[in-house]
N, C-alpha and C positions, 0 to 999 in steps of 0.2 A: 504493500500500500504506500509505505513512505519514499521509497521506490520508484513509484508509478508517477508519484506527484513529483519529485526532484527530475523526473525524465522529461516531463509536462510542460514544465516551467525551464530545464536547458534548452528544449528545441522549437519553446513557444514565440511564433513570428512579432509576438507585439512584445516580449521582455525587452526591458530597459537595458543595451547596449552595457552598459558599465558592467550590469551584474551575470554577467553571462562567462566572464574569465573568474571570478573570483568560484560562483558554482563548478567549474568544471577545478578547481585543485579544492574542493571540499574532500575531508575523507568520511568514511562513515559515520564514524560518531558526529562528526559536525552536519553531515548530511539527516542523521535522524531527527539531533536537535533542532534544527532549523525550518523539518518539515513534517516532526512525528504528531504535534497539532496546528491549530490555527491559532494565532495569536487574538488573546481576549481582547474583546472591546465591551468594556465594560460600566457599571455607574462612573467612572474616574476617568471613561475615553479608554488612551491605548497608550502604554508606556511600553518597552524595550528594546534589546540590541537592533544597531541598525544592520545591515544587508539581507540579503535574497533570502527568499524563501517565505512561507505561510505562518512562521512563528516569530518574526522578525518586522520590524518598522523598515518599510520602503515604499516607493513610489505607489506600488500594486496594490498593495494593502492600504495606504491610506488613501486611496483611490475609491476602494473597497466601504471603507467609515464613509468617503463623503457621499456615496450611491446613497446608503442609509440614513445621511444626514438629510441628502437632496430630499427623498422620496420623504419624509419628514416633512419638510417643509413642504411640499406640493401637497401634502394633502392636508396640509394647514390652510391651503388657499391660496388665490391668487395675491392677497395684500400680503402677507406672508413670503410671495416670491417679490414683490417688490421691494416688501421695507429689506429683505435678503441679510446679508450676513458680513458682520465686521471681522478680518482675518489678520492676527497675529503672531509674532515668532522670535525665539530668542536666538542667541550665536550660534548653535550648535550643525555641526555637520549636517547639511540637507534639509534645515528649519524653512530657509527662504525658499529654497526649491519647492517643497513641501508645501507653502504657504501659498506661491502662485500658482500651483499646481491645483490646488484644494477649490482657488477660485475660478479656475478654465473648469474643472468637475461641474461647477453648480454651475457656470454660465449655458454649459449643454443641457442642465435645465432650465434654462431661463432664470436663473434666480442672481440676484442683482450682488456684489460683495464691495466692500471697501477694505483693498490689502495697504499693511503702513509699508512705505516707500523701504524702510529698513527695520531693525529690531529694536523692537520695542517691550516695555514691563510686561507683565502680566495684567497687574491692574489698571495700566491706560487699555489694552484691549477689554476690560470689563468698561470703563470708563468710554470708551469709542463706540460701544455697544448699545451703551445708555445713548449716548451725545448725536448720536445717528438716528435714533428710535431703530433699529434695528431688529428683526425678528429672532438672532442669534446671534454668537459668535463662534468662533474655532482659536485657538492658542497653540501652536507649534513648541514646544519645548517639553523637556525631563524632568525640570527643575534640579535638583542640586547632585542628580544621578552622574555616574562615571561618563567620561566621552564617548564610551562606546556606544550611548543608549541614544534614544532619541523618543518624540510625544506626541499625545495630541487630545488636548479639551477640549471639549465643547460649553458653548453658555447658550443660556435662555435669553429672553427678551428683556428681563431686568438686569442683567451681564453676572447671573450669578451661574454657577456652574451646575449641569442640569442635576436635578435632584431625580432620586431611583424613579419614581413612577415614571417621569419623562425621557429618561434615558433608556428605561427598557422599548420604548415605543421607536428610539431610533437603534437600538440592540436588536430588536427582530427585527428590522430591517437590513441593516449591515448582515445579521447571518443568514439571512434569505438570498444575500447575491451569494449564486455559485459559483463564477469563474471572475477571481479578482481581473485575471491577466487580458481579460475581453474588453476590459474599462480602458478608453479612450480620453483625451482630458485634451481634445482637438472644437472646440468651439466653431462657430461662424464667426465671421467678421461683424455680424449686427449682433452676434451673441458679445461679440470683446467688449463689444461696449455697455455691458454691462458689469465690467469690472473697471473700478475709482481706487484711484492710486492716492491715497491719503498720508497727510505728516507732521507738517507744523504747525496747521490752525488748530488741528487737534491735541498737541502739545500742551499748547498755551494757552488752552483751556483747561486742560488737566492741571498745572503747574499753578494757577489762580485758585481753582480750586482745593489743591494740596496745601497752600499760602491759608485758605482760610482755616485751616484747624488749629490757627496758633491763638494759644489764650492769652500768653501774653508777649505779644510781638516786641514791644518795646523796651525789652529786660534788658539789660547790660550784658553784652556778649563779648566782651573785651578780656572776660579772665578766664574762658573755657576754650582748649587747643582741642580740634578734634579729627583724627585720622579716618580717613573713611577708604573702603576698598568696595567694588562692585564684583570682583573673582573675577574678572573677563567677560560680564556680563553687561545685561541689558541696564544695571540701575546708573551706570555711569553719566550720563549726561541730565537723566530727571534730579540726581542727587545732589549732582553739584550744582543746578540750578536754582534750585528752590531755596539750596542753603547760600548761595548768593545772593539772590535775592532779600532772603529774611536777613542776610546781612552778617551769618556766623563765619568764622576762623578755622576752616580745615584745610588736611591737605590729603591730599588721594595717594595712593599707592600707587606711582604709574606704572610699574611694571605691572599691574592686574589690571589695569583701565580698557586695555585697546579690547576690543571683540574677538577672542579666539576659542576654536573651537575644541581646540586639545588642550584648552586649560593650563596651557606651559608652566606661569609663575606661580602656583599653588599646588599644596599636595592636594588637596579636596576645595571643591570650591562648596563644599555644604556646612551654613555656619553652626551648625550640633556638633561639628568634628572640630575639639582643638588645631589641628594640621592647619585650618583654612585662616588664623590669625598671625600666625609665623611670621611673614614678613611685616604686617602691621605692628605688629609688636615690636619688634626691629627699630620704625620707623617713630612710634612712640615714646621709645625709650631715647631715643634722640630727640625728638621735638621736645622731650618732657609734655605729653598732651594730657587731658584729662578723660577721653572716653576713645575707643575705638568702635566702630561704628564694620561690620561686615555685613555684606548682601546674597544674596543668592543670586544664582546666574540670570533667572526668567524677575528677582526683584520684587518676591512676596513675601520671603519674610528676611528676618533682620536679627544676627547676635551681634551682642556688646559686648566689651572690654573696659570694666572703670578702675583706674590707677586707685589705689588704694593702700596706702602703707608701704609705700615704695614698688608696690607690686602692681601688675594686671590680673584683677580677678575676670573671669568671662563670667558670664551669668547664663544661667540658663533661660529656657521659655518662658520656664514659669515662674522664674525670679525679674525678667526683665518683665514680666507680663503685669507683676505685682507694683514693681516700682514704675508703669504705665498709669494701673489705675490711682493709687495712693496721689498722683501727679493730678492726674485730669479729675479726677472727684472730688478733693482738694479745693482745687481751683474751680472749678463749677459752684463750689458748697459757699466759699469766700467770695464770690462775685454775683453771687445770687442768680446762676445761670440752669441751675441744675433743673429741668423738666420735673414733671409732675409726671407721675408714676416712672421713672427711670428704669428700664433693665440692661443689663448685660450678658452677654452670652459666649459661654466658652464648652467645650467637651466633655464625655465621660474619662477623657482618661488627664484633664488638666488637673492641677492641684487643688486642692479645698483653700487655699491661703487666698489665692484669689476673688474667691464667695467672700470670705470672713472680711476684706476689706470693705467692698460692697456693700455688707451690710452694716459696717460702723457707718457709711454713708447715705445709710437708706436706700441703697439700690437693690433690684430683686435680680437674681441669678437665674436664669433657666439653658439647660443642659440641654447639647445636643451631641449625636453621634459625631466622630471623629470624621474630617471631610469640612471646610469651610464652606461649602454649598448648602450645609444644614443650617449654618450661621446666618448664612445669606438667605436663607426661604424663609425663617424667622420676620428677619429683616422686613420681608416683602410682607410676608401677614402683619407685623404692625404697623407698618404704611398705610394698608388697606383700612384697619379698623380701628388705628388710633387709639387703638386700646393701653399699649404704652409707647413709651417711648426709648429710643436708642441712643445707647451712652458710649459701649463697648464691648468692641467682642473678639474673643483671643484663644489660640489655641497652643499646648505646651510646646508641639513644634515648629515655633519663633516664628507664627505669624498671627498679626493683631490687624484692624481696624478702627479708625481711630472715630472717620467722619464718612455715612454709608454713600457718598455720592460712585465709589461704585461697590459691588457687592464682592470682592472677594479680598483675599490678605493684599496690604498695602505696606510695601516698604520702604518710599519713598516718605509718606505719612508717617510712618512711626520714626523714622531718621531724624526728622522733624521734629517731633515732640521731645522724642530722649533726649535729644542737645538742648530745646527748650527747659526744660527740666532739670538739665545736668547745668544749665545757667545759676535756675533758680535758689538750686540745693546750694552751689558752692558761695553764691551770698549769703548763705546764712551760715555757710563752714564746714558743710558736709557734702561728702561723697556720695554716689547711687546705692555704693554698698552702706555707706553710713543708713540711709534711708532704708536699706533693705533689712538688715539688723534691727533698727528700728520696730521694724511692722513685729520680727519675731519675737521681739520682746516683749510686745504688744499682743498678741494675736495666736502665740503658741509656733514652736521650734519645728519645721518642717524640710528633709531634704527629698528629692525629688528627682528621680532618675530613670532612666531607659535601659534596656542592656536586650541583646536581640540575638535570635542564632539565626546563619546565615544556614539556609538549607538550597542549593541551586538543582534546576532542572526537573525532569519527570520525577524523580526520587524523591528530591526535596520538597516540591509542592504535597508529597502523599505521608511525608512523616511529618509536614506542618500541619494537616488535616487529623492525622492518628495522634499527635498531642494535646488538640482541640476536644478532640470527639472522647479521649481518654480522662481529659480532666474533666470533662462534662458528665459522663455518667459516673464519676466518683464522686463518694461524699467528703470534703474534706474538712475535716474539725476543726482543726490547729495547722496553722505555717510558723515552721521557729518556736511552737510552744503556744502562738499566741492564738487564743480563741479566736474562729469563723464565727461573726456575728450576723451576718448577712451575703447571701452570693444573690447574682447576677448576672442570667443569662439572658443575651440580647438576641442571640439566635433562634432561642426557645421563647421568649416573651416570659424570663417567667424568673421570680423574686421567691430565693426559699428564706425564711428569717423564723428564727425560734421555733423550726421544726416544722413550720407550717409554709404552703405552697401558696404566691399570689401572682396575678399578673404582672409585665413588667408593661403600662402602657405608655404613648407618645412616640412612641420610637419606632422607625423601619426595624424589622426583621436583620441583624447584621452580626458578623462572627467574632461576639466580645465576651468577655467572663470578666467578670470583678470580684473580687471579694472583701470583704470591708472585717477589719477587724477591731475586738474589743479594745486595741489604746489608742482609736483614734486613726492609725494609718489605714489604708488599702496597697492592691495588686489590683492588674488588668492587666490581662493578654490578648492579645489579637495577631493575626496574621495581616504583617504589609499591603496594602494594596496597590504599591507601587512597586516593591522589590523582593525576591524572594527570598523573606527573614521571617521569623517569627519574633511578633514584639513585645517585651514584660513592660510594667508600669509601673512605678513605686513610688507613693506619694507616701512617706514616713513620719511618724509625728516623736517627737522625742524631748526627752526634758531641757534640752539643749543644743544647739548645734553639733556641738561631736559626740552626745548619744545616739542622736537623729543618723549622724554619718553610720556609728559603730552597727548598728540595728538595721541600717541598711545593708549593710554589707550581709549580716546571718542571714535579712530574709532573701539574697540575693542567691545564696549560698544554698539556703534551703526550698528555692523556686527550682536550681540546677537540679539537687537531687530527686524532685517530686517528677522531672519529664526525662529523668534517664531513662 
C-alpha cells in the first residue's frame, strides 16, 4: 500500500518538479514514514516536516487543506466568496510559496484573498482578517517548531482560529479530496484578479492600534534599557516600531533580526527553551539592560529576561502572565478604568496564581481548553451579549492578549506593556521579579513547570495514546504521597471527587486529565497537538519558593515512575 502510493506520487505528471529527486534517494524507512499515513488536518490546521509525500507539508497537501477550505466557503455562499480570505506567513522554508499558492487554490474558486506582500505576525493576519471584514483567514507558519517543519491555520470571520465544531466542517472536506496531486493552483487571468496584494496601510493600522493599549504612555522611559530579539522572525519590524514610536530605549539582537529560515543565530528560536536567550543575554550583560524581551518566529507569544540581583532570571508563562495582570489590573483599578463585570481568561493547564490575582481585583476567571481559539470564541460571545467584559487572556505557553482588536496571542502587545510596566516598577525601585515575589508572598508560593516525553513517529503516536488511555482507566489515590482530591477527565466529560462521578460540562470533548491534589497543587497531561511529545503540567503550591521547587521535582519524579 505504502508502496503503491510512493510509486503514484514519483511518476505522477502534475508532482512539483523539486520533489521528485529528493523521492527517488528516499530509502525505506523514510519512504514509509512519509507515506505510511496522510498527514492530519486537524482542529489546529496542519503542522509538520516539510517534503514529499502524504505525511509531510508541501505544495500537494496544502493544496489539499485549501480544496476543503474553498468548498467551505462556497457553501457558505456567495458573500462568503466575496468578503474571501486574508493570507499570511512567516520566514520559514516555502511559507510564501505556500501562501501565494493557497491564494491561486481559492481564486479557481472564485473566492477573493488579500496575501501580505511579505511576512508578516501572526496576529496582524488575525488583525487583516478583522480590518478586511473578511470571511476567513489562513496563516503559513510552525511557530517556534525546528526548520525542518512547516504550517498552516486557518481563522474564522472574527480572525480567531476556527474552533472544533467549525473546523470539523472544513476537516470533512479536506478528507473527502482523494487525489491531492490532481489539484491545480492555475487560475484564469479574471480569476488573478481576484487576488490583493496587501502591506503597509495595513500595518499602520495595526501599529495604532497596538499604541493604544498603553495605560500609561507618558511614564519616564529614560531608566529602563531593553534588549529585544525576534529569532529571525516575523516580530522584527512590528516590534521595533511601536517601541519607537511609544518612545522606549532598546536594542535588537541583529544577528536574529534578518528573516531566515534555518534559524542560523539561535539554538531554538522557541522562547520556553532557555537556548533561545543566549545571545541576548550576551548583549544585556553588556548594555547593562533591564528586561530582555524574546519572540517567537510567527510573533505570538513572548519570554522575558529581568536582570535581577546581578543576574537574568527568565520567567516563565505563567510568571510573566502574573506580572501582566498585577500590571494592567492595577492600573485599570487606580485610574478608575476597570469595566463592570471584568473577566479574564486563561486554560486548564495555566497556573491558579493567575485567578488569585484576579480576584484581589475583582475580576472573574473562566477556563478554557488549551488552544487560544477557545480564548478567542469566549471573546466573540461577550461581544455579542455584553454580558461581561474583556480584560485579559493568557495562556502558560507565553502567549497573552492584552486589547481583543484581534483574537489571537499578541506579541507585539505584550512587548509593549512588559516594558511599560518594567518603567513603572523601576520608579518605584523594583524589579519584575521584585513584583513577582511580591504576588507570592501575597497570594501563596507556586512553581510551575512542563517536562514532556518526546515519542516520534507511528510508534510514538501509539504509546502517547496507551499512557492516556492507561492513566484513565486507573484509579489513582496518591502522587508522591499526596492525596487525589479531585481528577478530571476532559475526554470523558467527567469529574470523579470524593468517590462520587459528575459531569465535566462547558468544555469540547478533548484529550486532558488533571488531577488536583489535597495541598493545593495539580498535574495535567495531554498529548501535543503540535509535536509528537506527551505533555505533564505542574502547577505546585509550596510553603515557599524552594519547597515549591523541592516538591516539584518528587512529583516530577513520581509522574516518570506512574507511565513507565
Amino acid at each position: 500500500m505504502v508502496k503503491d502510493i510512493y510509486e503514484k506520487w514519483l511518476n505522477h505528471p502534475n508532482l512539483d518538479p523539486s520533489y521528485k529527486e529528493v523521492l527517488e534517494q528516499m530509502d525505506e524507512g523514510q519512504i514509509n514514514d512519509a507515506f505510511y499515513t496522510t498527514i492530519e488536518f486537524g482542529t489546529a490546521g496542519m503542522r509538520g516536516l516539510l517534503g514529499p509525500g502524504t505525511n509531510r507539508i508541501n505544495l500537494h497537501t496544502i493544496r489539499k487543506a485549501n480544496v476543503g477550505f474553498a468548498e467551505y466557503i462556497c457553501a457558505n455562499g456567495e458573500d462568503a466568496m466575496k468578503r474571501g480570505v486574508a493570507i499570511g506567513y512567516d520566514n520559514r522554508h516555502m511559507s510564501k510559496e505556500f501562501a501565494m499558492d493557497s491564494a491561486k487554490v481559492l481564486a479557481t474558486y472564485n473566492i477573493a484573498s488579500y496575501v501580505f506582500e511579505s511576512l508578516r505576525p501572526t496576529p496582524e493576519l488575525s488583525f487583516a482578517v478583522r480590518h478586511f471584514k473578511c470571511f476567513g483567514g489562513i496563516m503559513v507558519t510552525a511557530s517556534h517548531n525546528p526548520k525542518e517543519y512547516n504550517g498552516y491555520k486557518l481563522y474564522d470571520e472574527k480572525g480567531c482560529q476556527l474552533v472544533p465544531a467549525l473546523a470539523q466542517q472544513v476537516i470533512d472536506r479536506v478528507n473527502a479530496v482523494e487525489d491531492e496531486l490532481a489539484i491545480k493552483a492555475e487560475p484564469s487571468a479574471e480569476q488573478e484578479k481576484l487576488i490583493t496584494v496587501i502591506g503597509k496601510d495595513v500595518d499602520e493600522e495595526y501599529y495604532k492600534n497596538v499604541l493604544s493599549i498603553q495605560l500609561n504612555p507618558d511614564i519616564n522611559k529614560d531608566d529602563v534599557k531593553i534588549i529585544f530579539t525576534p529569532e529571525h522572525g516575523t516580530a522584527n519590524i512590528p516590534v521595533k516600531e511601536v517601541y519607537t514610536r511609544a518612545g522606549y530605549h532598546f536594542i535588537a539582537v541583529e544577528e536574529q533580526c534578518s528573516p531566515d529560515p534555518d534559524f542560523s543565530n539561535t539554538p531554538t528560536p522557541n522562547p520556553e527553551e532557555a537556548g533561545s536567550y543566549e545571545l541576548a543575554i550576551e548583549y544585556a550583560k553588556r548594555e547593562d539592560a533591564d528586561i530582555i524581551l524574546v519572540c517567537d518566529p510567527d510573533a505570538d507569544r513572548m519570554g522575558v529576561g529581568v536582570k535581577h540581583d546581578g543576574e537574568y532570571k527568565l520567567l516563565t508563562g505563567n510568571q510573566s502572565g502574573a506580572v501582566l495582570i498585577e500590571y494592567i489590573f492595577s492600573q485599570l483599578q487606580a485610574k478608575d478604568r476597570m469595566p463592570n463585570n471584568p473577566v479574564m481568561f486563561n486554560t486548564v493547564v495555566t497556573s491558579d496564581l493567575g485567578e488569585k490575582i484576579a480576584t484581589k481585583y475583582g475580576v472573574a476567571t473562566e477556563k478554557t481548553l488549551t488552544g487560544f481559539k477557545f480564548i478567542g470564541e469566549k471573546v466573540a460571545k461577550y461581544e455579542i451579549t455584553n454580558e461581561k467584559q474583556y480584560v485579559f487572556g493568557y495562556e502558560e505557553s507565553y502567549g497573552s492578549l492584552i486589547k481583543p482588536f484581534v483574537r489571537d496571542k499578541d506579541a507585539p502587545q505584550a512587548c509593549l506593556m512588559l516594558a511599560e510596566a518594567a518603567c513603572y516598577y523601576k520608579a518605584k525601585g523594583k524589579t519584575l521579579v521584585d513584583v513577582l515575589y511580591d504576588l507570592y508572598a501575597e497570594l501563596g508560593f507556586y512553581e510551575e513547570s512542563q517536562t514532556s516525553l518526546k515519542l516520534e513517529g507511528q510508534a510514538g503516536a501509539q504509546r502517547i495514546q496507551e499512557i492516556l488511555a492507561t492513566l484513565r482507566k486507573t484509579s489513582v489515590e496518591t502522587i508522591n504521597d499526596v492525596k487525589v482530591i479531585r481528577f478530571e477527565d476532559y475526554k470523558e466529560s467527567k469529574i470523579i471527587e470524593n468517590g462520587k462521578e459528575e459531569e465535566l460540562c462547558g468544555f469540547t470533548k478533548s484529550d486532558v486529565l488533571k488531577y488536583y491534589l489535597e495541598d493545593g497543587s495539580w498535574i495535567a497531561i495531554r498529548p501535543s497537538g503540535t509535536e509528537p511529545k506527551c505533555k505533564f503540567y505542574y502547577c505546585i503550591k509550596g510553603t515557599s519558593l524552594d519547597n515549591a521547587h523541592e516538591k516539584t521535582l518528587a512529583f516530577q519524579n513520581a509522574m516518570a515512575e506512574m507511565i513507565k
